[in-house]
ChimeraX commands (.cxc) that place a marker at each C-alpha (Angstrom):
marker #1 position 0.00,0.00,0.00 radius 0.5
marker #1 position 1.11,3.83,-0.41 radius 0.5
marker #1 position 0.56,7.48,0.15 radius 0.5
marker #1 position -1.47,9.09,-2.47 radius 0.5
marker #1 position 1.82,10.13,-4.02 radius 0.5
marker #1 position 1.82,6.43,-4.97 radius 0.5
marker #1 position 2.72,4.92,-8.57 radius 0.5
marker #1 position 0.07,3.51,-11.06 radius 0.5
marker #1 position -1.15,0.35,-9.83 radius 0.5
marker #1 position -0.47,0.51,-5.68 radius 0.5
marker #1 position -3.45,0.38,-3.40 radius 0.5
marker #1 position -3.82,4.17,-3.05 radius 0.5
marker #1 position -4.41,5.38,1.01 radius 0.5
marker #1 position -5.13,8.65,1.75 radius 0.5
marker #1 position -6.97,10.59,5.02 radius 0.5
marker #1 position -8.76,13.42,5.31 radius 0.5
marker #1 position -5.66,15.32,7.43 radius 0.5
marker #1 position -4.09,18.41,6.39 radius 0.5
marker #1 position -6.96,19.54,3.81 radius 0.5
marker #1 position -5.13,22.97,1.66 radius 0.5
marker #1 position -7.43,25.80,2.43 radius 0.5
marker #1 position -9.26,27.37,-0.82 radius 0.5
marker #1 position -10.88,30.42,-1.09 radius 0.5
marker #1 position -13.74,31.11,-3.89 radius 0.5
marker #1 position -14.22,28.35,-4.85 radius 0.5
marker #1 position -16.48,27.80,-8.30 radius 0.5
marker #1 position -16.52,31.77,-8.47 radius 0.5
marker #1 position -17.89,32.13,-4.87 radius 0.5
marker #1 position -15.95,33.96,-1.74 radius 0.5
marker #1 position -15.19,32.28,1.10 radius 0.5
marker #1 position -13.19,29.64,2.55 radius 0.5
marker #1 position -12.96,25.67,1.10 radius 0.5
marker #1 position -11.29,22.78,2.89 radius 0.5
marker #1 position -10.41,20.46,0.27 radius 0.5
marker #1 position -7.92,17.54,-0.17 radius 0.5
marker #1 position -7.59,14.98,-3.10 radius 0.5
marker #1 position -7.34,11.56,-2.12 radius 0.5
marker #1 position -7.18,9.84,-5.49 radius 0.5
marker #1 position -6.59,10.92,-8.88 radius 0.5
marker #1 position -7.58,9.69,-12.22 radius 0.5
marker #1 position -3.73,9.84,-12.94 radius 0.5
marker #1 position -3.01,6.47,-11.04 radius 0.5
marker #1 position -6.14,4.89,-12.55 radius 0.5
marker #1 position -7.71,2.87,-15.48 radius 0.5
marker #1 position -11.36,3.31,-15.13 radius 0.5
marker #1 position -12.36,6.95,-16.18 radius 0.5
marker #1 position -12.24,8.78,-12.61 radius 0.5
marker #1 position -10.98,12.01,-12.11 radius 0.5
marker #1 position -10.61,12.36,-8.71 radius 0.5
marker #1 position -12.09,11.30,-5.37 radius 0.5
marker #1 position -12.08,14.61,-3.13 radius 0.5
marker #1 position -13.39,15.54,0.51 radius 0.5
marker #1 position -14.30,18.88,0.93 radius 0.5
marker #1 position -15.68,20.83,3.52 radius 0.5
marker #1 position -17.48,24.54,4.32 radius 0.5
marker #1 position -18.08,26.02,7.68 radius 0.5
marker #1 position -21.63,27.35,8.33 radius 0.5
marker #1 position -22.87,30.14,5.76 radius 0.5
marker #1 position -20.37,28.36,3.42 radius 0.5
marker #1 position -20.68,28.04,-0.15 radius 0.5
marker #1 position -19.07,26.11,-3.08 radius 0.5
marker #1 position -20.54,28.36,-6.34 radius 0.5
marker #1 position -23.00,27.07,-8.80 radius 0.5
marker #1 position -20.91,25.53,-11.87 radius 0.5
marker #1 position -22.28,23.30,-15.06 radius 0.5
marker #1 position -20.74,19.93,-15.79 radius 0.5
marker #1 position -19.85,20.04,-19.26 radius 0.5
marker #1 position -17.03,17.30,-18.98 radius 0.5
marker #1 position -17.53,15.04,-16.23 radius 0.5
marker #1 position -20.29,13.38,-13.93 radius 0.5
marker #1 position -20.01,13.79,-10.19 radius 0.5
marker #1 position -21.34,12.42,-6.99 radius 0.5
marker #1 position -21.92,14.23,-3.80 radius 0.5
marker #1 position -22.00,12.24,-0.56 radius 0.5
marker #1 position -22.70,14.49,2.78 radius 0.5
marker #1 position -20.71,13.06,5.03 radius 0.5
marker #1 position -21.54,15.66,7.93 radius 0.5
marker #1 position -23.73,18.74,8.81 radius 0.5
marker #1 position -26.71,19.76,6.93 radius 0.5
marker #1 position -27.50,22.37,3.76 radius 0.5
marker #1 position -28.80,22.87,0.22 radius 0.5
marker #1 position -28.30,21.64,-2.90 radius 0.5
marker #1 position -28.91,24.03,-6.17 radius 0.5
marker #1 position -29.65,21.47,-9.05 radius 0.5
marker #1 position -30.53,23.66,-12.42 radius 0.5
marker #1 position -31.87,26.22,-10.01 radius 0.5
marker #1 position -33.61,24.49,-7.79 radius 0.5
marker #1 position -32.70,23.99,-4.03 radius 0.5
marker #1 position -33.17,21.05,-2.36 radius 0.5
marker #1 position -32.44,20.23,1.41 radius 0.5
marker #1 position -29.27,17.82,2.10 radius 0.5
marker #1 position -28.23,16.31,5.43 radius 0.5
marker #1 position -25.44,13.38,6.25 radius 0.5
marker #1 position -26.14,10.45,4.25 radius 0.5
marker #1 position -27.77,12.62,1.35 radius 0.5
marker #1 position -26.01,11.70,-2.20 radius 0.5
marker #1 position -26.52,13.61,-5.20 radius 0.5
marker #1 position -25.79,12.06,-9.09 radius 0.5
marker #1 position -25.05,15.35,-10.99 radius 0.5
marker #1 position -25.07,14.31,-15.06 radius 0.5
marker #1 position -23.00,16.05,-17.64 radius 0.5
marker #1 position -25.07,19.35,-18.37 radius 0.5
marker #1 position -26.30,19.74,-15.21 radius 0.5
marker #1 position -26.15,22.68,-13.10 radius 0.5
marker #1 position -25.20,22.25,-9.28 radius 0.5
marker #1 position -24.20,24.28,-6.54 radius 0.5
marker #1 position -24.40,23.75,-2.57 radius 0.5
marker #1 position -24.39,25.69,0.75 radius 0.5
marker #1 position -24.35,25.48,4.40 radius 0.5
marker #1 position -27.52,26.48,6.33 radius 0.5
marker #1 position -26.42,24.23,8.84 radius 0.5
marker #1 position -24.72,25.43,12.61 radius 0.5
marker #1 position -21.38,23.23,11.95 radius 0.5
marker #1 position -19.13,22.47,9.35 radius 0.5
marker #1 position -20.36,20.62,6.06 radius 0.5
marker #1 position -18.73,17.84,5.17 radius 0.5
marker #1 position -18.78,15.89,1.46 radius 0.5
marker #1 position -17.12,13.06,-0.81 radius 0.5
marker #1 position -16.88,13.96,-4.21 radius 0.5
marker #1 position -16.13,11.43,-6.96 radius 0.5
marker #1 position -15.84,12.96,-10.21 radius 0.5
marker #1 position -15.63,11.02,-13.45 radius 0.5
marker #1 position -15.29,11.46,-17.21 radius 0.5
marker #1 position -17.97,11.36,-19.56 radius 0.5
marker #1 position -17.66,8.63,-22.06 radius 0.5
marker #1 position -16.99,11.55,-24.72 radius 0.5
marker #1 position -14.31,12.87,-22.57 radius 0.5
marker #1 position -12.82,9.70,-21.47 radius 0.5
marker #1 position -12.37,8.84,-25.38 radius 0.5
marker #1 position -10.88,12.05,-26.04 radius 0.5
marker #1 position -7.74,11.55,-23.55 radius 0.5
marker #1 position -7.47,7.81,-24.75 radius 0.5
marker #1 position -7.17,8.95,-28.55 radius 0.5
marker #1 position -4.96,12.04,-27.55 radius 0.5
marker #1 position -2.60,9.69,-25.53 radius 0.5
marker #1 position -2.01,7.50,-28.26 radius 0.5
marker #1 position -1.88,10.20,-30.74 radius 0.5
marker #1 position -4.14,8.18,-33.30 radius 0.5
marker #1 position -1.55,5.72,-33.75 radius 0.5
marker #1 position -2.40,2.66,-31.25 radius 0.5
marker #1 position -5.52,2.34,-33.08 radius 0.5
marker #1 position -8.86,3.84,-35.20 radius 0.5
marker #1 position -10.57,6.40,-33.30 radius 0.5
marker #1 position -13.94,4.63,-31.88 radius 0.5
marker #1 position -17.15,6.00,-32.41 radius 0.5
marker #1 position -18.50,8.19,-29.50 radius 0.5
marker #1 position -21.97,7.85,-28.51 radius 0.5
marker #1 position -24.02,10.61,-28.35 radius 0.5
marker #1 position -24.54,12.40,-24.55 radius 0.5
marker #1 position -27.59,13.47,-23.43 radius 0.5
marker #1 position -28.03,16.42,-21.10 radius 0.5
marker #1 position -29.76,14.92,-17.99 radius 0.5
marker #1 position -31.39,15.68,-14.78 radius 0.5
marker #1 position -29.02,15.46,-11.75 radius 0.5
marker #1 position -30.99,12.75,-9.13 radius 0.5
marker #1 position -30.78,13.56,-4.98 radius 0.5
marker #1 position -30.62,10.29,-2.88 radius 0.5
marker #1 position -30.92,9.12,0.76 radius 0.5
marker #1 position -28.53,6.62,0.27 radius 0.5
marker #1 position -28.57,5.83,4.60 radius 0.5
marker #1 position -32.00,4.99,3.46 radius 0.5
marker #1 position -32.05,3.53,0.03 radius 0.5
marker #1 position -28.30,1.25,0.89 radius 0.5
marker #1 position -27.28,1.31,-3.00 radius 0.5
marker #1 position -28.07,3.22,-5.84 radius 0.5
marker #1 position -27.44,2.43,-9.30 radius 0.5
marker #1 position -26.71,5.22,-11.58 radius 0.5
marker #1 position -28.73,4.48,-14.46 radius 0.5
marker #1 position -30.49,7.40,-16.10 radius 0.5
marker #1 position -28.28,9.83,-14.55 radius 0.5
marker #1 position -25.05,8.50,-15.51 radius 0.5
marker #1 position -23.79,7.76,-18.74 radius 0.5
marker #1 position -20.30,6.68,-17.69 radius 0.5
marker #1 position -18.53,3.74,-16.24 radius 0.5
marker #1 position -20.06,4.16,-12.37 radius 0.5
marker #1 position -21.80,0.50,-11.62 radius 0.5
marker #1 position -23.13,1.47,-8.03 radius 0.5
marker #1 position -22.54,3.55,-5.14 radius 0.5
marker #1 position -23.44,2.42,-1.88 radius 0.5
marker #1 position -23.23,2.34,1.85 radius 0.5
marker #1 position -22.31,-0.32,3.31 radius 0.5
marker #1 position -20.91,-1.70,6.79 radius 0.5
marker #1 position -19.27,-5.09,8.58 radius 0.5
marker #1 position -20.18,-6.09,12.08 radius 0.5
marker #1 position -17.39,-6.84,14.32 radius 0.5
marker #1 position -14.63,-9.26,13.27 radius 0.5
marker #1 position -16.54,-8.97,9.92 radius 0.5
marker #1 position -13.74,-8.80,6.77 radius 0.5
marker #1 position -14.65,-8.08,2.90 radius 0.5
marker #1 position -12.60,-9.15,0.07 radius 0.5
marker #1 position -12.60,-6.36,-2.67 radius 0.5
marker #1 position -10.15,-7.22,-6.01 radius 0.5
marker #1 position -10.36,-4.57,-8.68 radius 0.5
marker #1 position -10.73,-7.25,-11.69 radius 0.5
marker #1 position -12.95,-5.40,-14.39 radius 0.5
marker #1 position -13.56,-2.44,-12.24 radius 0.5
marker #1 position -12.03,-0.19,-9.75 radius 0.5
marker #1 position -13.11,0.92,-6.28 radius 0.5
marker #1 position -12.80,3.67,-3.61 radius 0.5
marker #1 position -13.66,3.01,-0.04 radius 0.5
marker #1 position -14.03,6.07,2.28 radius 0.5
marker #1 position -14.87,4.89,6.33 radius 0.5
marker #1 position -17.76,7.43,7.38 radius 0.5
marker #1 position -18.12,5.42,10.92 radius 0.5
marker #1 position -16.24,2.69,13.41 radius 0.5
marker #1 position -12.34,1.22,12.97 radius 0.5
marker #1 position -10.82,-1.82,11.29 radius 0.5
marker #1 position -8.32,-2.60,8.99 radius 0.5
marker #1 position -6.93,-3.04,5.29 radius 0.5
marker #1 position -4.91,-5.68,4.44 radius 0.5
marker #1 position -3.13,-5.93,0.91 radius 0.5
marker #1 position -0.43,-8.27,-0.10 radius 0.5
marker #1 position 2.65,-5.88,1.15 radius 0.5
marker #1 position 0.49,-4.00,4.09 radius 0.5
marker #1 position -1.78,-3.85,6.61 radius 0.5
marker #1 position -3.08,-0.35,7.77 radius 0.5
marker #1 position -5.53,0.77,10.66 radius 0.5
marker #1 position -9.17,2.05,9.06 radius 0.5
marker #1 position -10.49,5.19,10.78 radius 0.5
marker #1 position -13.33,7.78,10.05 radius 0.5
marker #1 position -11.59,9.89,7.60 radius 0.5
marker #1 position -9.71,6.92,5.36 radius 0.5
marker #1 position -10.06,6.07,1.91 radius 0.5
marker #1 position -8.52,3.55,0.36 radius 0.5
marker #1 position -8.63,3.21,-3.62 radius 0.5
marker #1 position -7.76,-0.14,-6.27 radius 0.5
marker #1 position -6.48,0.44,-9.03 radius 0.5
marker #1 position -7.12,-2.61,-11.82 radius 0.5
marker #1 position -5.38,-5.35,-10.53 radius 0.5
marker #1 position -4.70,-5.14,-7.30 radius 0.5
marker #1 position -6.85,-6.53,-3.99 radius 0.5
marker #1 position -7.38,-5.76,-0.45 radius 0.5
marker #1 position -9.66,-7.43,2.50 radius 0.5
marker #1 position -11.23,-5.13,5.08 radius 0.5
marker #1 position -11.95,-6.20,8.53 radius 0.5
marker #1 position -13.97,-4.62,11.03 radius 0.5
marker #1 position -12.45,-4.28,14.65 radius 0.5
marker #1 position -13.54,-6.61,17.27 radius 0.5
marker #1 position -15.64,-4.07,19.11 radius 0.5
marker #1 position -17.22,-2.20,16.67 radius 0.5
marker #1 position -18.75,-2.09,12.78 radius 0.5
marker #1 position -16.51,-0.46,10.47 radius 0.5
marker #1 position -19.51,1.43,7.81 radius 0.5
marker #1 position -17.75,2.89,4.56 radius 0.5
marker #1 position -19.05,4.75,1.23 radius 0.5
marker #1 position -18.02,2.01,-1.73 radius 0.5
marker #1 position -18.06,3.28,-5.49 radius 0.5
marker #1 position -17.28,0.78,-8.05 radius 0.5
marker #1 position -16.36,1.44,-11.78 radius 0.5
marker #1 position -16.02,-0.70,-14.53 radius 0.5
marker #1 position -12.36,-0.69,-16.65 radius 0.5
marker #1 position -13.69,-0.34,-20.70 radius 0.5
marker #1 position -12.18,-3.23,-22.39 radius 0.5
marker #1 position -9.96,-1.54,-24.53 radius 0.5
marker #1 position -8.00,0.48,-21.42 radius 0.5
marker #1 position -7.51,-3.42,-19.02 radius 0.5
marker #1 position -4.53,-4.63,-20.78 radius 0.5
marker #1 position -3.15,-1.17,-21.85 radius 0.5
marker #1 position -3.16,-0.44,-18.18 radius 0.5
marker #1 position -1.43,-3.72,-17.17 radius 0.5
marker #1 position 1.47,-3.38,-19.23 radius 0.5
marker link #1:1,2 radius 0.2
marker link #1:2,3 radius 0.2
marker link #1:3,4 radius 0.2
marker link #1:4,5 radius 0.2
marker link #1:5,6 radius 0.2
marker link #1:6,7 radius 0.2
marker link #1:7,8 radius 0.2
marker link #1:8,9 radius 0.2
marker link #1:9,10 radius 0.2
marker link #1:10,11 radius 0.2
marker link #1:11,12 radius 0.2
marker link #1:12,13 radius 0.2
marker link #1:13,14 radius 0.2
marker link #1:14,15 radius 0.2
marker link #1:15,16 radius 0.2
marker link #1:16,17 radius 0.2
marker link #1:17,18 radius 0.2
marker link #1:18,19 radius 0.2
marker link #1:19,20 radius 0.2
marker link #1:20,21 radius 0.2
marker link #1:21,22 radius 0.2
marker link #1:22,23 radius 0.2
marker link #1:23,24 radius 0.2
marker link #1:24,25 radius 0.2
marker link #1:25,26 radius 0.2
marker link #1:26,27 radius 0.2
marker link #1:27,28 radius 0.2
marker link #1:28,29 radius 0.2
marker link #1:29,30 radius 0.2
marker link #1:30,31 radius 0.2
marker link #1:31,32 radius 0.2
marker link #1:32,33 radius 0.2
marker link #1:33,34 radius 0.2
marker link #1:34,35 radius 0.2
marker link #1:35,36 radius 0.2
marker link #1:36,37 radius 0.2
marker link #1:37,38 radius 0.2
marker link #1:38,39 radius 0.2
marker link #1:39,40 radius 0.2
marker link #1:40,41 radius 0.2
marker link #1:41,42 radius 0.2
marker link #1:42,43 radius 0.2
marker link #1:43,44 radius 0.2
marker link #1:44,45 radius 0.2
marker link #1:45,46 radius 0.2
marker link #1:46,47 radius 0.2
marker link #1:47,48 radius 0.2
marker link #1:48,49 radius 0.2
marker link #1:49,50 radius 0.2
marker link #1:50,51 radius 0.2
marker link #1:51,52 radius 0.2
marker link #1:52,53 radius 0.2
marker link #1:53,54 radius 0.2
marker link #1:54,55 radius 0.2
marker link #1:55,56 radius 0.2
marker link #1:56,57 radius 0.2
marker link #1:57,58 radius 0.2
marker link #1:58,59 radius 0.2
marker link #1:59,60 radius 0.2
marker link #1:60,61 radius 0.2
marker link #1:61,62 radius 0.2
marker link #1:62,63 radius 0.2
marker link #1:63,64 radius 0.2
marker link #1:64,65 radius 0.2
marker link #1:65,66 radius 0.2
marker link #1:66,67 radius 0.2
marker link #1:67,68 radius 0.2
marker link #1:68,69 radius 0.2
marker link #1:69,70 radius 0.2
marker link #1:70,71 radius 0.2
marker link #1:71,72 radius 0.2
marker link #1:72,73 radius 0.2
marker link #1:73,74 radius 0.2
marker link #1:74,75 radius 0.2
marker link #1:75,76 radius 0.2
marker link #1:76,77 radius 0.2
marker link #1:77,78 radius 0.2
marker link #1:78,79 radius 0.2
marker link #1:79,80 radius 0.2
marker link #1:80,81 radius 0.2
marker link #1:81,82 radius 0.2
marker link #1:82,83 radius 0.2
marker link #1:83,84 radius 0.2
marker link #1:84,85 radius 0.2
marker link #1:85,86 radius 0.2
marker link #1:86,87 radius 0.2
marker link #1:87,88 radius 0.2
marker link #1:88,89 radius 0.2
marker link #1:89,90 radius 0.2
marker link #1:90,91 radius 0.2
marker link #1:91,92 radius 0.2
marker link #1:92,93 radius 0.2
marker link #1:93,94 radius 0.2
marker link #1:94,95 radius 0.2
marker link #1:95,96 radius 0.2
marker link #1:96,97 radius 0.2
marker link #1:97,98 radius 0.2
marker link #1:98,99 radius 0.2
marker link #1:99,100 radius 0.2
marker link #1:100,101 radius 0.2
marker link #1:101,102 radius 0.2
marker link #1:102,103 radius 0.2
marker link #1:103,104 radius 0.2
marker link #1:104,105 radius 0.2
marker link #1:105,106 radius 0.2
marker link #1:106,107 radius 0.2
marker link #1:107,108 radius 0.2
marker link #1:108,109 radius 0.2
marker link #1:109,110 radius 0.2
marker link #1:110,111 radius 0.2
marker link #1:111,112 radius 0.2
marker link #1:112,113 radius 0.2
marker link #1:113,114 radius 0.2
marker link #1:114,115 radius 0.2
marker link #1:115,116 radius 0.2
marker link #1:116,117 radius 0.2
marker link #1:117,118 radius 0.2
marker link #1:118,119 radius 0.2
marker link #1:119,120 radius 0.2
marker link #1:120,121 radius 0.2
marker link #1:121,122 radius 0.2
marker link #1:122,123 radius 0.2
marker link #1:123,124 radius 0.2
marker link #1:124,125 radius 0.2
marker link #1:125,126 radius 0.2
marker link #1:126,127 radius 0.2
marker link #1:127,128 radius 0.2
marker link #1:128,129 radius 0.2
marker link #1:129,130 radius 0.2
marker link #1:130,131 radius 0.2
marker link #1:131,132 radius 0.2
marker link #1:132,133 radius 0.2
marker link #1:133,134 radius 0.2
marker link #1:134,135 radius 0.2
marker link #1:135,136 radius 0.2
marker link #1:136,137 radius 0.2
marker link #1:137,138 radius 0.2
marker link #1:138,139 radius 0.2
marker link #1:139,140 radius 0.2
marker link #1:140,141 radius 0.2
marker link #1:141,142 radius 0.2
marker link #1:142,143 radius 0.2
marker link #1:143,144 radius 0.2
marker link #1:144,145 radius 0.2
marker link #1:145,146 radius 0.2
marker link #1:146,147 radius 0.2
marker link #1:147,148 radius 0.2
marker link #1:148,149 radius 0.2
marker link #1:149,150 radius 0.2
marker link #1:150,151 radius 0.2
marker link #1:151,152 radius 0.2
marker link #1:152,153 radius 0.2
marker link #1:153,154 radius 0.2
marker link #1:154,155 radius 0.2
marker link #1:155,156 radius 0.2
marker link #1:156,157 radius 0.2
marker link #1:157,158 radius 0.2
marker link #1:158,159 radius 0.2
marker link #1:159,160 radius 0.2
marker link #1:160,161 radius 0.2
marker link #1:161,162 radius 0.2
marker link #1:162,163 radius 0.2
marker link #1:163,164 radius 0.2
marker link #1:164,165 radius 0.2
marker link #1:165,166 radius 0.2
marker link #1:166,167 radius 0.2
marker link #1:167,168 radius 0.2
marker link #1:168,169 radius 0.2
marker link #1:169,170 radius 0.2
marker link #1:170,171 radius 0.2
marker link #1:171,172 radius 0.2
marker link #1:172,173 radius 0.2
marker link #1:173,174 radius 0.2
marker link #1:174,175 radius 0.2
marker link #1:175,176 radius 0.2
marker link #1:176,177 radius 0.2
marker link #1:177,178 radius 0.2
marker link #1:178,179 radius 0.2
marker link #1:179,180 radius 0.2
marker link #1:180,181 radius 0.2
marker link #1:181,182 radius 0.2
marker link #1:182,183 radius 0.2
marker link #1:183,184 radius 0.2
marker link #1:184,185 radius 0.2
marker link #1:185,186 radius 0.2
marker link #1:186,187 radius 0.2
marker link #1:187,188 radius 0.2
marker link #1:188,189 radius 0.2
marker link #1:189,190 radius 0.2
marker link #1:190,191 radius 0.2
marker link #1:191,192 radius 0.2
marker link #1:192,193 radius 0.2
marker link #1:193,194 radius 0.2
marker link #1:194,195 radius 0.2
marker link #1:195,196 radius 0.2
marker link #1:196,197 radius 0.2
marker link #1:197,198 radius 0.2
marker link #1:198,199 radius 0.2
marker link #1:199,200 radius 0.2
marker link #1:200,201 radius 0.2
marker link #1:201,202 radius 0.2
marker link #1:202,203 radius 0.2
marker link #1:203,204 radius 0.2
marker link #1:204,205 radius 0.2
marker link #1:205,206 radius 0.2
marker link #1:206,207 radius 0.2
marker link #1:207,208 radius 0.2
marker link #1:208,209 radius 0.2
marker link #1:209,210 radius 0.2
marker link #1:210,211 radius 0.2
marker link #1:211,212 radius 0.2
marker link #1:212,213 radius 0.2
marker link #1:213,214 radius 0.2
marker link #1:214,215 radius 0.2
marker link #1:215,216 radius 0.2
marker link #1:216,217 radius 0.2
marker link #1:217,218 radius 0.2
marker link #1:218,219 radius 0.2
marker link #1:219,220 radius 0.2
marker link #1:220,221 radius 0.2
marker link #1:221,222 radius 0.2
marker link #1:222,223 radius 0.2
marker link #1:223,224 radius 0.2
marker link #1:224,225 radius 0.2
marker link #1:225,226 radius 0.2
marker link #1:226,227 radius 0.2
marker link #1:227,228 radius 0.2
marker link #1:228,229 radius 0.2
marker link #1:229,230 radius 0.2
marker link #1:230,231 radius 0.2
marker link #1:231,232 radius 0.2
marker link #1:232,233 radius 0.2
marker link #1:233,234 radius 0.2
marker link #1:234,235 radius 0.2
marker link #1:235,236 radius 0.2
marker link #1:236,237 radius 0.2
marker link #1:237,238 radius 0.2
marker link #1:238,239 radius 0.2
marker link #1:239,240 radius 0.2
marker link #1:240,241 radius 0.2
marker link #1:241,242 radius 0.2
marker link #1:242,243 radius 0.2
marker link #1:243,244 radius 0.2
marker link #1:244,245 radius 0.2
marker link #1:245,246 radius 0.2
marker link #1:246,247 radius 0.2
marker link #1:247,248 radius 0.2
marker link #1:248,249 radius 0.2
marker link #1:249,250 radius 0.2
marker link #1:250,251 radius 0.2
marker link #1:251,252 radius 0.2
marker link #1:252,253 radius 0.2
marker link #1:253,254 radius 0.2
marker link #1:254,255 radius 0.2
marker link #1:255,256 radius 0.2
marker link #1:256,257 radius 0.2
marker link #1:257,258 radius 0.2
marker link #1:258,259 radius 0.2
marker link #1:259,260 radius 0.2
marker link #1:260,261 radius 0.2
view
């Protein structure tokens, strides 16, 4: 396992600790909290970046259209809004929110403490083929066709509630679910990015991560992220469930053995 600093194809662990202070952010004054904890640079599977962000109360990260990439929004603490093509919405810990490629979002703070949120931001199939074709500077192969995008309705979710949500309809890019899951104590999950990639980001309890070269403590705060090939088992502590955010998103075909090389 490794820092987020960590080359292409190490299990990729990162915290939410020493967040770089940000002011105006999407046009807006004020102060961010931010910090990346993965980055679509060490990855095969069309993310961006997984972030955690944060705004004290009054806070607010500007209204902004997604022309490029889809995003989801997971509260992880305190309570607001969320602006979706004008229209606000009330969010709260556990809220989600699937913003599509044309959509218009912005959020705020109406809360009395801090506002806490995962984002995971991921290419559009259009823009995902784009850096594939530019990387290989039409050489590697014939340019593939790329499907038509529709501009779609961003969808709010209690995912607490609802457990896991699949994308469909919202999405048009390589997400296969989001969800919230947990493990009761002593509990362990196997997780092997075959096919697909995953990020894991603790919202509750302790345990551990155990990869072939590593084993490192789980605490609220702590992502950990696969890149295609590699494999990790969580465990739960003995006294306590260990409850985490898990995305999952499928490798295209054409990127799996590129990426293995």
């Amino acid at each position: 396992m490794s820092e987020r600093t960590a080359a292409r194809g190490a299990v990729i662990v990162a915290d939410t600790t020493g967040p770089a202070d940000i002011y105006g952010v999407h046009g807006t004054a004020g102060l961010t909290h931010w910090k990346a904890l993965a980055s679509g640079l060490d990855l095969a599977a069309g993310w961006e970046a997984v972030e955690w962000a944060s705004v004290p109360p009054g806070g607010v990260s500007g209204e902004h259209r997604h022309t490029r990439t889809e995003e989801i929004y997971f509260v992880l603490r305190g309570s607001g809004e969320i602006v979706l093509d004008g229209v606000a919405s009330p969010i709260r810990e556990g809220s989600m929110v699937l913003t599509g490629v044309g959509t218009v979002h912005g959020l705020r703070n109406t809360g009395g403490t801090d506002l806490d949120w995962l984002v995971i931001e991921i290419r559009s199939p259009h823009t995902a083929h784009t850096l594939r074709t530019a990387a290989r500077e039409d050489s590697d192969s014939p340019a593939r066709p790329v499907l038509k995008e529709t501009l779609v309705n961003a969808r709010l979710h209690d995912l607490r509630a609802e457990g896991t949500v699949d994308p469909a309809g919202v999405f048009t890019g390589p997400l296969r679910q989001a969800a919230l899951r947990s493990l009761e104590p002593g509990g362990t999950l196997r997780l092997r990015a075959d096919g697909a990639e995953h990020t894991v980001f603790v919202t509750a309890g302790s345990g551990w991560a155990q990869s072939d070269s590593a084993t490192v403590e789980l605490t609220a705060g702590t992502s950990v992220t696969l890149p295609l090939g590699t494999e990790v088992r969580l465990g739960a502590g003995k006294s306590e469930r260990l409850e985490f955010f898990h995305a999952e998103l499928a490798v295209p075909a054409t990127t799996a053995p590129e990426h293995a090389r």
